[in-house]
C-alpha positions as CSV (number, residue, x, y, z in Angstrom):
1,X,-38.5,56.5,-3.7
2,X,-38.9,55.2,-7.0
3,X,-42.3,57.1,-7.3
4,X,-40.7,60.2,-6.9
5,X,-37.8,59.5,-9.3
6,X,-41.2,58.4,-11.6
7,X,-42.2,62.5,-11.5
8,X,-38.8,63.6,-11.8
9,X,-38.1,65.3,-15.7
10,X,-35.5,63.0,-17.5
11,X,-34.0,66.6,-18.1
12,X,-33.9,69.7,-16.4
13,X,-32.3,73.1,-17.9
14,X,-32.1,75.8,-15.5
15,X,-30.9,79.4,-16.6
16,X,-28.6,78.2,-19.4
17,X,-26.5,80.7,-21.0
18,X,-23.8,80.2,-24.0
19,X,-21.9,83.0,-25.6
20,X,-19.2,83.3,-28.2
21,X,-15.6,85.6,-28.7
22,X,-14.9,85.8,-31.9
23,X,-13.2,88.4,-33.9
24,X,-16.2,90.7,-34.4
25,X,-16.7,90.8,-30.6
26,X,-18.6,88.5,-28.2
27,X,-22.1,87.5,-28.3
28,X,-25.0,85.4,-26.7
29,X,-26.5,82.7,-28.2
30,X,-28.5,80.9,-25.7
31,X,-29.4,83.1,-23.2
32,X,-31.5,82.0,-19.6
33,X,-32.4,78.5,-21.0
34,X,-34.7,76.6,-19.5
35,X,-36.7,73.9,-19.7
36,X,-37.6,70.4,-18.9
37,X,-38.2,66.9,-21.2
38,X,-40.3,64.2,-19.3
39,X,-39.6,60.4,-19.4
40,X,-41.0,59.3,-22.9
41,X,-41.9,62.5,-23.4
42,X,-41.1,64.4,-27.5
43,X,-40.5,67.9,-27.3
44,X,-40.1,70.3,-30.2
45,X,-37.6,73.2,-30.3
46,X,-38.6,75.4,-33.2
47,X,-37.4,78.9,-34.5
48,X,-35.7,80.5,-37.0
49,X,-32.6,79.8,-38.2
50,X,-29.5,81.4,-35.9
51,X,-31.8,81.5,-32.9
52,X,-30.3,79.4,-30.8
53,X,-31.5,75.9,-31.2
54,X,-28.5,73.9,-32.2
55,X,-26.4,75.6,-29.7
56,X,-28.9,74.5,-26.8
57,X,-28.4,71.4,-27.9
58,X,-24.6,71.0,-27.7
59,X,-24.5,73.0,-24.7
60,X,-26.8,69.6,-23.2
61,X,-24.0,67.6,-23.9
62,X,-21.2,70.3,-23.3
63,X,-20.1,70.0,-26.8
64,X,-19.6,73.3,-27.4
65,X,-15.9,74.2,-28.6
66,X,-14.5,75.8,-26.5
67,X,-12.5,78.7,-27.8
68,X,-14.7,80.2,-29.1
69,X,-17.6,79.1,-26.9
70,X,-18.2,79.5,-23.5
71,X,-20.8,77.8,-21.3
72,X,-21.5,80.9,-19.0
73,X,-23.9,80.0,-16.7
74,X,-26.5,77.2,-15.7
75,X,-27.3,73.6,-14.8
76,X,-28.1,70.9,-16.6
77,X,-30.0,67.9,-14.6
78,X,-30.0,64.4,-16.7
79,X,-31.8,62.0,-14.0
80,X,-31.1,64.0,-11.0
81,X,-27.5,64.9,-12.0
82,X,-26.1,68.3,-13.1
83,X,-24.0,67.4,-15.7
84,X,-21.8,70.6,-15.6
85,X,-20.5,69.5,-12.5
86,X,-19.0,66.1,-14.4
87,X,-15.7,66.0,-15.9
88,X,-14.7,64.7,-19.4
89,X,-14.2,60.9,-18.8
90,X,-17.6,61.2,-17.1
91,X,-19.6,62.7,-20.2
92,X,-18.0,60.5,-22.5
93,X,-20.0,57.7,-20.8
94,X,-22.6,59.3,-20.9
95,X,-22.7,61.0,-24.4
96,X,-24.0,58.1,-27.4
97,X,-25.2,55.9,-24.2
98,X,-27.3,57.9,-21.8
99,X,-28.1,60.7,-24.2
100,X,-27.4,60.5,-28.2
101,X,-27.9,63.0,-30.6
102,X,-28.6,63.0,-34.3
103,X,-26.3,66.2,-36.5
104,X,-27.9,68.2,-38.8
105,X,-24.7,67.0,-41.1
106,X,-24.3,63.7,-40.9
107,X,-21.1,64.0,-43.1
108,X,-19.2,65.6,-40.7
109,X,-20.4,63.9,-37.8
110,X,-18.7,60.4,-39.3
111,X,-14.9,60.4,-39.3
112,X,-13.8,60.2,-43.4
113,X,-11.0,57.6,-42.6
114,X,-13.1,54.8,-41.2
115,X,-15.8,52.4,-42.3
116,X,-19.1,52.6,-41.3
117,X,-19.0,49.3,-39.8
118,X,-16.0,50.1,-37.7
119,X,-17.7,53.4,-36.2
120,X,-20.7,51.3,-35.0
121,X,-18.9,48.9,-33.7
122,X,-16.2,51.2,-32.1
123,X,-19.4,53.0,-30.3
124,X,-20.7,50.0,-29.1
125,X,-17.9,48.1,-27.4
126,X,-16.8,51.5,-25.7
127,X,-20.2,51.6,-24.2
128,X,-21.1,47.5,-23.9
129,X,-19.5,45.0,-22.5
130,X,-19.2,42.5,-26.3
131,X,-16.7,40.9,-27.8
132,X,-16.1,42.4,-31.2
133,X,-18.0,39.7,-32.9
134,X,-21.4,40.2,-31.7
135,X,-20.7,44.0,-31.9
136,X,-20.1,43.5,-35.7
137,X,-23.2,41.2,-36.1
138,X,-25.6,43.9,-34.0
139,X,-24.3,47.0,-35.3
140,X,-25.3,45.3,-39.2
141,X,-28.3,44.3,-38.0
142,X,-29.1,48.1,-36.7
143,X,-28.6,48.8,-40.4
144,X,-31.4,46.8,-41.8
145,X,-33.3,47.9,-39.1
146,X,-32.5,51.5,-40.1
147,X,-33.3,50.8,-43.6
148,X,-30.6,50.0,-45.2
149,X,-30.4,47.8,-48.0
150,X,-27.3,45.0,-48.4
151,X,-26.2,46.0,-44.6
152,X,-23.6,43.3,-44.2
153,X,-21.9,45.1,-47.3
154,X,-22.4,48.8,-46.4
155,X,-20.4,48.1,-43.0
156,X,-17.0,47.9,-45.5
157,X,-18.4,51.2,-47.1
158,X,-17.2,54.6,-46.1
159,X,-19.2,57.7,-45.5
160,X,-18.2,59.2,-49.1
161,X,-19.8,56.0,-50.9
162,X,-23.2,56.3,-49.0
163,X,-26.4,58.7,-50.1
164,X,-27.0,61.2,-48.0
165,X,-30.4,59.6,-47.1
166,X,-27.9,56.2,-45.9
167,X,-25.7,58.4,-44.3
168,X,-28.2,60.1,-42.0
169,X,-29.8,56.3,-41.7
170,X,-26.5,55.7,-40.2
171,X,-26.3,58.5,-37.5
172,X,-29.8,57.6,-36.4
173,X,-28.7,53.8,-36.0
174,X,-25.2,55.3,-34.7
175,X,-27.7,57.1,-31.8
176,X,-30.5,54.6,-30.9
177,X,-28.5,50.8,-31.3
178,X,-27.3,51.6,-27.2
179,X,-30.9,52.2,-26.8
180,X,-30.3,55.6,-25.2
181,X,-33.2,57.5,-22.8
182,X,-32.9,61.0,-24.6
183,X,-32.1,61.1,-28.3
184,X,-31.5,64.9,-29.5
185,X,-32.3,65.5,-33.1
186,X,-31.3,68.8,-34.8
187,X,-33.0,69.1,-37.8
188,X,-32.3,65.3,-38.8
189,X,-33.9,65.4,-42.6
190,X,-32.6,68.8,-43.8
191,X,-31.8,68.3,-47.5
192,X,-33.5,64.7,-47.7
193,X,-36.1,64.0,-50.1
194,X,-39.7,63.5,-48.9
195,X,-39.8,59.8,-49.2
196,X,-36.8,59.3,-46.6
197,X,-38.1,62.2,-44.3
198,X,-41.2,60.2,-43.7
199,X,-39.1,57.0,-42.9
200,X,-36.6,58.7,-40.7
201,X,-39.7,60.2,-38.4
202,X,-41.0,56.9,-38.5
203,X,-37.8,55.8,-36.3
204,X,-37.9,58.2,-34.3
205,X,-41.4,58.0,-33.7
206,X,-40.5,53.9,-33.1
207,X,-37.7,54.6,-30.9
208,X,-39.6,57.1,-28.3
209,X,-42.5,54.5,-28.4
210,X,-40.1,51.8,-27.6
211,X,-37.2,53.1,-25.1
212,X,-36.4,57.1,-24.7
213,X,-37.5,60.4,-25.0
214,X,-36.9,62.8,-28.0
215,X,-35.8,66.5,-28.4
216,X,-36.1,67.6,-32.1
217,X,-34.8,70.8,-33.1
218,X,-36.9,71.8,-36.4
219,X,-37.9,75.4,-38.1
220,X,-40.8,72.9,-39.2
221,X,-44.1,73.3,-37.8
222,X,-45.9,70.8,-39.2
223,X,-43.1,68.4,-38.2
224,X,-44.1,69.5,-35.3
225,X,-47.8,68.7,-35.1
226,X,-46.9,65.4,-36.3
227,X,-44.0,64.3,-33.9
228,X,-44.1,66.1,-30.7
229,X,-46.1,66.3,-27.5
230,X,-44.9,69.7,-26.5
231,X,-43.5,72.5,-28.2
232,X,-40.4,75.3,-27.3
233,X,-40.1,78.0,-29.1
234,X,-36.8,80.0,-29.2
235,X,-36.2,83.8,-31.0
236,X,-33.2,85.6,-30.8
237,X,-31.3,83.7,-28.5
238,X,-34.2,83.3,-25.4
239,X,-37.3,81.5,-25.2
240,X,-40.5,83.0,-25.8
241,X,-43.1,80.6,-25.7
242,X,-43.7,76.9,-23.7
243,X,-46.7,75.0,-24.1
244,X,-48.5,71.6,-25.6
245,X,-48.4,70.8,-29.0
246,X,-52.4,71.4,-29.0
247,X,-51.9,74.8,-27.4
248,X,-49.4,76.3,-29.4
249,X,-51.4,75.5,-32.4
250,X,-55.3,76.4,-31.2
251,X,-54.0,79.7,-29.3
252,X,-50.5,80.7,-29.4
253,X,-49.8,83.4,-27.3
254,X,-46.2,85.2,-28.1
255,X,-46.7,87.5,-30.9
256,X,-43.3,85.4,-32.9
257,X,-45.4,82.0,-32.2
258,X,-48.7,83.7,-33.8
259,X,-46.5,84.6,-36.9
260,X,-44.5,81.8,-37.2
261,X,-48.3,79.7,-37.4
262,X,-49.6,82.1,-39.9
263,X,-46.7,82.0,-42.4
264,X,-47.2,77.6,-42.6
265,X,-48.4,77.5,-46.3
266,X,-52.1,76.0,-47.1
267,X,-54.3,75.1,-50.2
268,X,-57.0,76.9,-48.6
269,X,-54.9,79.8,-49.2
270,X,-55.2,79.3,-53.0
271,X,-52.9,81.8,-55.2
272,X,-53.0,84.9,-52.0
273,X,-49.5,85.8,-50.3
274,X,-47.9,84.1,-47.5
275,X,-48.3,85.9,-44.5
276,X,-44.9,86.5,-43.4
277,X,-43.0,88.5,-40.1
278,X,-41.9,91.9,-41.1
279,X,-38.3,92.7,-40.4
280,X,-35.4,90.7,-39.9
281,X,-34.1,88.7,-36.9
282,X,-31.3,91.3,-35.4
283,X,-28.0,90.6,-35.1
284,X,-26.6,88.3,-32.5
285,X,-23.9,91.2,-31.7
286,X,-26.6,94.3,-31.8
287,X,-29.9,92.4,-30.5
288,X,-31.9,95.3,-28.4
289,X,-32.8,96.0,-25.4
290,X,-35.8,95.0,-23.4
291,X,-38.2,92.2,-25.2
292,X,-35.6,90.6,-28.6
293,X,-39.0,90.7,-31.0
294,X,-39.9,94.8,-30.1
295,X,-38.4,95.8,-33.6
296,X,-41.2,92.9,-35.4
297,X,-43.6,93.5,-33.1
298,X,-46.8,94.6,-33.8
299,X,-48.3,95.1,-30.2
300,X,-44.9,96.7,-29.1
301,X,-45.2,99.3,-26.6
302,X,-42.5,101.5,-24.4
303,X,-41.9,99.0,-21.5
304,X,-41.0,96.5,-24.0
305,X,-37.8,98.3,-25.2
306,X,-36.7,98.8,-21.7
307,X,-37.5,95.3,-19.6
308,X,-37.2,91.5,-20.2
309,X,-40.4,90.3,-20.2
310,X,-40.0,87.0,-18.3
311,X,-42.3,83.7,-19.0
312,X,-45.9,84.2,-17.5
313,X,-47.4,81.2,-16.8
314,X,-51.1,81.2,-19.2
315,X,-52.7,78.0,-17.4
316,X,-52.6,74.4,-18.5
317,X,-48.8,74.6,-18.8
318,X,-48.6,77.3,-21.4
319,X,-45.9,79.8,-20.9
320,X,-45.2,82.7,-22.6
321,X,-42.7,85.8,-22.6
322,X,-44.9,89.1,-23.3
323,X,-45.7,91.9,-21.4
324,X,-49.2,91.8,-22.9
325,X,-50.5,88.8,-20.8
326,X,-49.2,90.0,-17.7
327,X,-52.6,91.0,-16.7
328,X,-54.1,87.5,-18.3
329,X,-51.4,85.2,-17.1
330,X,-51.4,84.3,-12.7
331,X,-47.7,85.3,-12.4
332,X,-44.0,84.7,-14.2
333,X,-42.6,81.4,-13.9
């Protein structure tokens, strides 16, 4: 038994599908999700901006607001249970506990009106049995750990009075002190200087070393390279590509993976122009029919403006959604 709950994924998406009503008329924004995060495991979801990424994400947690959103179809298994099935007292225990995750704004994601030290501390004794005491004391500590200079003092500071290097220090610290086994990051160092970037992956690289596994939602590829095992890559609301980190990189095989590669700026390159991917990402309300990249395609051809292309397997794990390995690949997934 516990073998077998050994080879089970930590997290299983099957056929997830998100859409939103709003006054311009519905659309999808995560459409026929799927895809699994091992125990210890770091995965990378990358893509341009507005493909989907964040909304995944929320829809993990079912933290989607709902008007406008709408959490259409799917399953999401977190150790063996589907957590659409629970009800809201249920994911509250298990969202910051089970599974935390890391906002791309860590301004909004702390309440104005409270301290820092008070938002730890309220986290932890909803989630640990503590008496308020050691709560205070561990939560500070979290803060040096995090980086944070003169912790005991910053507790008594609010959001407004912190960097916005401290403030995302905070969030991380907010999402790893209950020692969670999945921490999501969406882009966690958007804005930061270089310095603290460094310093924030090295906590995250700590954490998944010591106790969980990672998701990090980047449009960074050579984050990427650096941080994660295995890498997802999302365009225009689906999946197109699944494979290892080394795969992806040595022979990517969906045309949008093959661009996004190419575009990565290098010395080598000297003073020529970036390569970059012609057209624009359609809109979420318009996208077309058949493959989403036709329009950007270069190797575009008649079947893929009528069909799907679905996710062929390519061997050693590698998956990817293009009619032009069909022949190549042993199958769809």
């Amino acid at each position: 038994m516990n073998e077998r709950i050994k080879e089970e994924p930590l997290l299983a998406v099957n056929n997830l599908s998100v859409s939103f009503t709003t006054d311009e008329g519905r659309f999808t924004a995560a459409d026929d999700i799927c895809m699994k995060i091992g125990r210890g495991e770091s995965v990378g979801l990358v893509g341009e901006s507005g493909c989907g990424k964040s909304v995944t994400a929320l829809a993990l947690t079912r933290l989607i607001p709902s008007p406008p959103g709408c959490i259409e179809s799917g399953q999401v298994y977190f150790e063996g249970v589907d957590l659409m099935t629970r009800d809201a007292s249920e994911m509250r225990k298990i969202r910051g506990n089970a599974i935390s995750m890391i906002f791309q704004e860590p301004l909004s994601a702390l309440s104005p009106l409270h301290r820092i030290g008070r938002q730890l501390v309220e986290a932890l004794l909803l989630h640990r049995r503590m008496a308020k005491r050691d709560a205070w004391q561990y939560a500070e500590k979290w803060l040096r750990k995090v980086g944070i200079p003169d912790a005991a003092e910053r507790m008594y500071n609010y959001p407004y009075q912190l960097s916005g290097g401290m403030q995302q220090r905070v969030m991380i610290a907010m999402a790893l002190m209950l020692e969670p086994a999945l921490v999501i990051a969406d882009e966690p160092t958007t804005a930061l200087d270089v310095t603290t970037q460094a310093q924030i992956f090295g906590l995250l690289q700590d954490m998944k070393h010591n106790f969980g596994s990672l998701l990090l939602i980047t449009h960074d590829m050579g984050v990427v390279w650096e941080m994660c095992e295995r890498v997802i890559v999302m365009y225009a609301s689906r999946i197109v590509e699944s494979a290892s980190r080394e795969a992806v990189f040595a022979h990517p095989a969906h045309p949008y993976t093959i661009g996004l590669l190419q575009a990565i700026p290098r010395l080598s390159r000297g003073r020529k122009r970036l390569n970059d991917i012609p057209g624009q990402v359609p809109s979420p309300f318009d996208y077309p029919r058949g493959c989403h990249f036709q329009a950007r395609c270069p190797h575009a051809f008649d079947r893929c403006r009528r069909e799907t292309p679905p996710l062929f397997d390519c061997g050693g794990g590698q998956k990817a959604a293009c009619f032009l390995l069909e022949e190549k690949a042993g199958g769809d997934c």
